[in-house]
N, C-alpha and C positions, 0 to 999 in steps of 0.2 A: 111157409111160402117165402121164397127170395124176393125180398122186395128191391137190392141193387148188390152189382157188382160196379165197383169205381175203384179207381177211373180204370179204364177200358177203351182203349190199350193204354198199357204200365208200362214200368221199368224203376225200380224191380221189385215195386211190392201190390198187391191189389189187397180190397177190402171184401169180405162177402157179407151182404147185409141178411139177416131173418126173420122173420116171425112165428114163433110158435104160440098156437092156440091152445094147448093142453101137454103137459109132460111127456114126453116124446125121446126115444132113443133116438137120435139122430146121429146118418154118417155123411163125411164130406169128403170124397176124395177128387186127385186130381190126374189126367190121364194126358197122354201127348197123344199126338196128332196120329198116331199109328194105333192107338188103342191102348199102348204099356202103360198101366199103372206107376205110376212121380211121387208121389207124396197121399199119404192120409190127413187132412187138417184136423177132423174132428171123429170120432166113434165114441159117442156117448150119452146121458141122457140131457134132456136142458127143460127146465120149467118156462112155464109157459110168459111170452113178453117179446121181446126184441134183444136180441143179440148180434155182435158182428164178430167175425173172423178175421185176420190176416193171412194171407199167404204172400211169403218169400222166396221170389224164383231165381235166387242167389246161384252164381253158378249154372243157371240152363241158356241154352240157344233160344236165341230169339225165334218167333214161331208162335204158332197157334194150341191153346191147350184147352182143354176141358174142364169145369167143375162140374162132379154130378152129386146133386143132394138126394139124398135119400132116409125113409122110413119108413117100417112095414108097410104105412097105407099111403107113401109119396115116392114120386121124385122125378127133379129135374136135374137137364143138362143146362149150363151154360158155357157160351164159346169164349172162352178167355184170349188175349191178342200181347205178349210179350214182344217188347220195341227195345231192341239196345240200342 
């Protein structure tokens, strides 16, 4: 479960917060506003606890983007907001 993304709206880094309950492959990717797949943050496995992510959106237009977490039995979007 994503417990936060902060801050929102960035420039030009945001945090993605987690929590996993049991050993879980988990993937993180991030999508622009049209759909195109941007960057991968995470495709891998994570023991169970609280972890966080950065992502760097060094070099992109400012605009609206996506996180979408996922794992065979989840997954969420969240709407990300880049401010230059």
């Amino acid at each position: 479960e994503v417990s936060s993304v902060y801050p929102n709206p960035f420039n030009p880094s945001t945090t993605i917060a987690f929590d996993v309950s049991q050993t879980t492959d988990l993937s993180i990717f991030i999508y622009d506003i049209s759909g195109r797949l941007i960057e991968t943050i995470a495709n891998e496995s994570f023991y169970p606890g609280k972890h966080s992510l950065n992502w760097h959106a060094n070099g992109l237009s400012s605009g609206i983007y996506f996180a979408k977490i996922s794992s065979s039995s989840y997954s969420q979007t969240h709407k990300l907001m880049l401010m230059k």
